[in-house]
GUROBA-144978 format. One record per residue: residue number from 1; x, y, z of N, C-alpha, C, CB in turn. Coordinates in pm, 1 decimal. Glycine has a CB too. Layout:
! GUROBA-144978
{NUM; {X; Y; Z}; {X; Y; Z}; {X; Y; Z}; {X; Y; Z}}
...
This chain:
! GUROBA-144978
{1; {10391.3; 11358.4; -1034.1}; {10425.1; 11280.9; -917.9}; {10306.4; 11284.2; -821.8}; {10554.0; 11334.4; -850.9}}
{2; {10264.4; 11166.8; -776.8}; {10147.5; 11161.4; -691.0}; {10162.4; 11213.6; -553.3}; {10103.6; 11028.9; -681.6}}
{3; {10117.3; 11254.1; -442.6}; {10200.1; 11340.0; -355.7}; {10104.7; 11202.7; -229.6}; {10166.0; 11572.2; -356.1}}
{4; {10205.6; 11142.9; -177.4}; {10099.9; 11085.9; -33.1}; {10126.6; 11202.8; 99.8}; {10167.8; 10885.9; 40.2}}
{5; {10024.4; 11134.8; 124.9}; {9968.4; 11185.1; 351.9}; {10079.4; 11070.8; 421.4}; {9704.9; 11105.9; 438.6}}
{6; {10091.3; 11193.2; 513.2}; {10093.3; 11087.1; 635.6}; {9973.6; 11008.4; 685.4}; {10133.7; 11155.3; 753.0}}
{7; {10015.1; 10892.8; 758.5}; {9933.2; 10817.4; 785.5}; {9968.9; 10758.3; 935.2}; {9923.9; 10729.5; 676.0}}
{8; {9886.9; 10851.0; 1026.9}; {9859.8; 10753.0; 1174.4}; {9817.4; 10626.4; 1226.7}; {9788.3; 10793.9; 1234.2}}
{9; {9929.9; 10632.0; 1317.6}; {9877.0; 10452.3; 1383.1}; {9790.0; 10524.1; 1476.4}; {10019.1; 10315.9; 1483.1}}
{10; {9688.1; 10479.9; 1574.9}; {9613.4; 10503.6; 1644.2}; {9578.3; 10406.3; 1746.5}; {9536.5; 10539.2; 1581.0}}
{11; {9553.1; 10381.3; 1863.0}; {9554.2; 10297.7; 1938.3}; {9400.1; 10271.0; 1993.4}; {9653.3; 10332.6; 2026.6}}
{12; {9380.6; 10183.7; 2052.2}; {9250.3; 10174.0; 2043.0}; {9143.2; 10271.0; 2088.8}; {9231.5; 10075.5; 2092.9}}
{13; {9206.0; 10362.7; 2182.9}; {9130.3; 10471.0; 2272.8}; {9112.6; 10617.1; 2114.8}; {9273.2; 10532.6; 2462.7}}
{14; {9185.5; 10573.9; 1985.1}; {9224.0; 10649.3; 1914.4}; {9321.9; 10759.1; 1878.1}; {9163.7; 10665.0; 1912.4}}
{15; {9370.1; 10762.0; 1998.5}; {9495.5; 10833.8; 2017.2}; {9583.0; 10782.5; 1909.4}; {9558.9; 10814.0; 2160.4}}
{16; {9672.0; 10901.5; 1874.5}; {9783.0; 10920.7; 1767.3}; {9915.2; 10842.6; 1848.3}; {9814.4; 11108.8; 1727.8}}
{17; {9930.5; 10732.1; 1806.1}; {10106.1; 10667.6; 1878.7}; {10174.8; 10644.5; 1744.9}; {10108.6; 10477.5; 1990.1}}
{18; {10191.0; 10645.0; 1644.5}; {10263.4; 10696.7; 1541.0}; {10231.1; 10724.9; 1406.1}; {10345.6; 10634.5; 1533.5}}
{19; {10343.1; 10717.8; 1293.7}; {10329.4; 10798.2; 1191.4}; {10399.5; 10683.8; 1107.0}; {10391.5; 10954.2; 1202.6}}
{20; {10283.0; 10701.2; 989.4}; {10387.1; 10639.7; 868.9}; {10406.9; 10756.3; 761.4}; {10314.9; 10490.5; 780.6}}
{21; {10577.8; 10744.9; 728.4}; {10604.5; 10867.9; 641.1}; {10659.9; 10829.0; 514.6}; {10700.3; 10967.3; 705.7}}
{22; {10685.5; 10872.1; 421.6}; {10725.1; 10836.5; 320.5}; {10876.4; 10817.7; 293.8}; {10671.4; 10909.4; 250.5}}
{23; {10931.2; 10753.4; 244.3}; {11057.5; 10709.9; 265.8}; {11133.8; 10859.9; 273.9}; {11108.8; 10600.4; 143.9}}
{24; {11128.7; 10918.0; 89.1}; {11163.9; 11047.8; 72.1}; {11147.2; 11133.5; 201.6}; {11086.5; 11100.1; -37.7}}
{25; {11050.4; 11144.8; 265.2}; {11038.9; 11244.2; 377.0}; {11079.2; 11197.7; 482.5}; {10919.1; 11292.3; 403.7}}
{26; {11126.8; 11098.7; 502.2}; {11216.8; 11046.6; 598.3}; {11332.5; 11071.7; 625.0}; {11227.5; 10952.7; 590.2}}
{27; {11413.4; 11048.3; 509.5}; {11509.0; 11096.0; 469.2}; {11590.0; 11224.9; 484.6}; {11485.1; 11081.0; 388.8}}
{28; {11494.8; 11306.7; 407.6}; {11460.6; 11435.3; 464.6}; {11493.8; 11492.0; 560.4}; {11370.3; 11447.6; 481.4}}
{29; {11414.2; 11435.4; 655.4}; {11413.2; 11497.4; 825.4}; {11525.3; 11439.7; 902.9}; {11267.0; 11452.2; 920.1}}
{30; {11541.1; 11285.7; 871.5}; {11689.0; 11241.6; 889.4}; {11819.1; 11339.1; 868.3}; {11707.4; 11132.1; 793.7}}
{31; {11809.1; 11397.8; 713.7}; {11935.3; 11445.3; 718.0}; {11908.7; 11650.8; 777.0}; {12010.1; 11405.2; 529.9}}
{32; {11764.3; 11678.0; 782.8}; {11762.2; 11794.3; 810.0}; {11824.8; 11759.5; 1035.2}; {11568.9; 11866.5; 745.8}}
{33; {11812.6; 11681.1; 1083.8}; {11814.5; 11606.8; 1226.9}; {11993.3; 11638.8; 1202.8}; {11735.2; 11397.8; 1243.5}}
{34; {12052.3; 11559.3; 1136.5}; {12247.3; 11557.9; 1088.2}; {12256.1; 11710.7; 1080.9}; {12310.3; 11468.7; 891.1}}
{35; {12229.2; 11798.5; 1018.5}; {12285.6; 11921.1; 1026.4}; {12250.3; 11987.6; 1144.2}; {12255.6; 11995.0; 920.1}}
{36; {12137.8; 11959.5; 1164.9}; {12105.7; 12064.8; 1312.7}; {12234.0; 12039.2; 1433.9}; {11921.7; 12005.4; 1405.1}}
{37; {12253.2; 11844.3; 1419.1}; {12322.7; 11859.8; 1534.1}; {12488.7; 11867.5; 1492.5}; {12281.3; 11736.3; 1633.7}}
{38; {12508.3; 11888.2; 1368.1}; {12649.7; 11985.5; 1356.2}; {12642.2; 12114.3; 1366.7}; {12719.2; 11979.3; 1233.3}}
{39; {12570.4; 12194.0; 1334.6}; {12547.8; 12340.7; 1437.3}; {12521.2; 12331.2; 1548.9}; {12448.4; 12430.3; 1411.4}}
{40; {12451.6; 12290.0; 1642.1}; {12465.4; 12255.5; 1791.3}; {12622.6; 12196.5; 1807.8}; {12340.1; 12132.4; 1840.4}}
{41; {12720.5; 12104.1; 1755.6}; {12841.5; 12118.6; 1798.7}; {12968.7; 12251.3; 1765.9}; {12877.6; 12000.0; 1758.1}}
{42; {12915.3; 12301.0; 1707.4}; {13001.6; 12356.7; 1623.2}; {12960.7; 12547.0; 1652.0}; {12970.0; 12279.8; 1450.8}}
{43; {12864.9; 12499.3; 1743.1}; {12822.7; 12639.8; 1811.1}; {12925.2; 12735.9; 1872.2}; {12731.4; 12612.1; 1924.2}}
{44; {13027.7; 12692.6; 1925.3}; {13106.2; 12752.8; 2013.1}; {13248.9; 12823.8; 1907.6}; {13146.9; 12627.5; 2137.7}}
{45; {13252.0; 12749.0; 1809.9}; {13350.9; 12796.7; 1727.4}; {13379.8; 12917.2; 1618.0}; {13363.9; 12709.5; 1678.3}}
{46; {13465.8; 13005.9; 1648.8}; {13491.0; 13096.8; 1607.0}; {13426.8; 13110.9; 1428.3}; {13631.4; 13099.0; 1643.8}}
{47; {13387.7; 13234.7; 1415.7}; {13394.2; 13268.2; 1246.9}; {13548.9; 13247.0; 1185.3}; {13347.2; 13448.5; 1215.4}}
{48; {13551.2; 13171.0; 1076.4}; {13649.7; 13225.2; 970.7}; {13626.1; 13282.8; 861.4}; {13717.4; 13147.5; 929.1}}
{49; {13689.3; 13410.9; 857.2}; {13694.9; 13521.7; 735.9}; {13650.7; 13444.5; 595.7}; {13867.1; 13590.6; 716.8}}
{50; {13628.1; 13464.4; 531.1}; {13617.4; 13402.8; 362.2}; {13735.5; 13417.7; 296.4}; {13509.2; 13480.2; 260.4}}
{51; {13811.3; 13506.4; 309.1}; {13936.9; 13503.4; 274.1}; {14013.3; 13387.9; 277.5}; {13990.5; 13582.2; 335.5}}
{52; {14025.3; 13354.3; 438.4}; {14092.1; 13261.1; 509.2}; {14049.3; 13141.7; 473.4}; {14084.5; 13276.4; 638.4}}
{53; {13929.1; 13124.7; 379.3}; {13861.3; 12979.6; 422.7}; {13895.2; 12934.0; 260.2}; {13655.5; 12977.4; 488.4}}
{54; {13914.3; 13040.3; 187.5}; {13974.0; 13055.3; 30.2}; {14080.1; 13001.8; -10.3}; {14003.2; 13176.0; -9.3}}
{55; {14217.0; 13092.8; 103.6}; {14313.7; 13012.4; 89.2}; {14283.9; 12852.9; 167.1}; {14434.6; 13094.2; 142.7}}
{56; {14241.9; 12812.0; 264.8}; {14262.9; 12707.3; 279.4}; {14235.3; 12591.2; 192.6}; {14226.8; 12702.2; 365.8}}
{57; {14085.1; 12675.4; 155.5}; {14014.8; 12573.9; 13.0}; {14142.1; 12545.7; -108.9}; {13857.3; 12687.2; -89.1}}
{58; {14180.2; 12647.6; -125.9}; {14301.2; 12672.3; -232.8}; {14446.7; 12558.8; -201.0}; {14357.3; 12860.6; -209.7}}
{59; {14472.4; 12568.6; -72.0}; {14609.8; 12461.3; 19.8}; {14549.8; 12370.3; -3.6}; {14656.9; 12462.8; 195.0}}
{60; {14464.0; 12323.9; -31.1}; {14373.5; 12159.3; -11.7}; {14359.0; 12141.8; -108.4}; {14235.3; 12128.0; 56.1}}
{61; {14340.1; 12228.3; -248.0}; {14318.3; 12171.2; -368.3}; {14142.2; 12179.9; -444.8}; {14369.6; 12020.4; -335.5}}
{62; {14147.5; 12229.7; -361.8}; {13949.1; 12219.3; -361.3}; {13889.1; 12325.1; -443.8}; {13864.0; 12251.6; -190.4}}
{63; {13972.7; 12419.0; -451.0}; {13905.8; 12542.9; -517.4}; {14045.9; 12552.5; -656.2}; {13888.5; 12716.4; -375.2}}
C-alpha cells in the first residue's frame, strides 16, 4: 500500500491555511472526534459493575 503526506494549502504570504488529508485519515479522526465527545457526555455517569452489565447484556439478548 502506497502511504501519502499531507498536503498544505498555503496562502500567498506562505502561511499554512489548510490541509489536504486522505479520505481514510479523515475518517479516522472523524470517528476518533464521535468517541471523544461520548466520553465528554457520559463523564458524569456512574461505573457499572461487569456483573451488572452481563446480566443486562444477557436481558437484551446480546450475550
Amino acid at each position: 500500500m502506497a502511504t501519502t503526506r499531507d498536503q498544505f494549502i498555503v496562502n500567498e504570504k506562505g502561511r499554512k491555511t489548510g490541509v489536504v488529508l486522505s479520505l481514510r485519515r479523515y475518517q479516522r479522526l472523524k470517528e476518533d472526534l464521535s468517541d471523544l465527545a461520548v466520553v465528554a457526555e457520559r463523564r458524569a455517569e456512574k461505573p457499572v459493575p461487569a456483573e451488572e452489565m452481563r446480566r443486562r447484556l444477557k436481558e437484551d439478548g446480546l450475550l
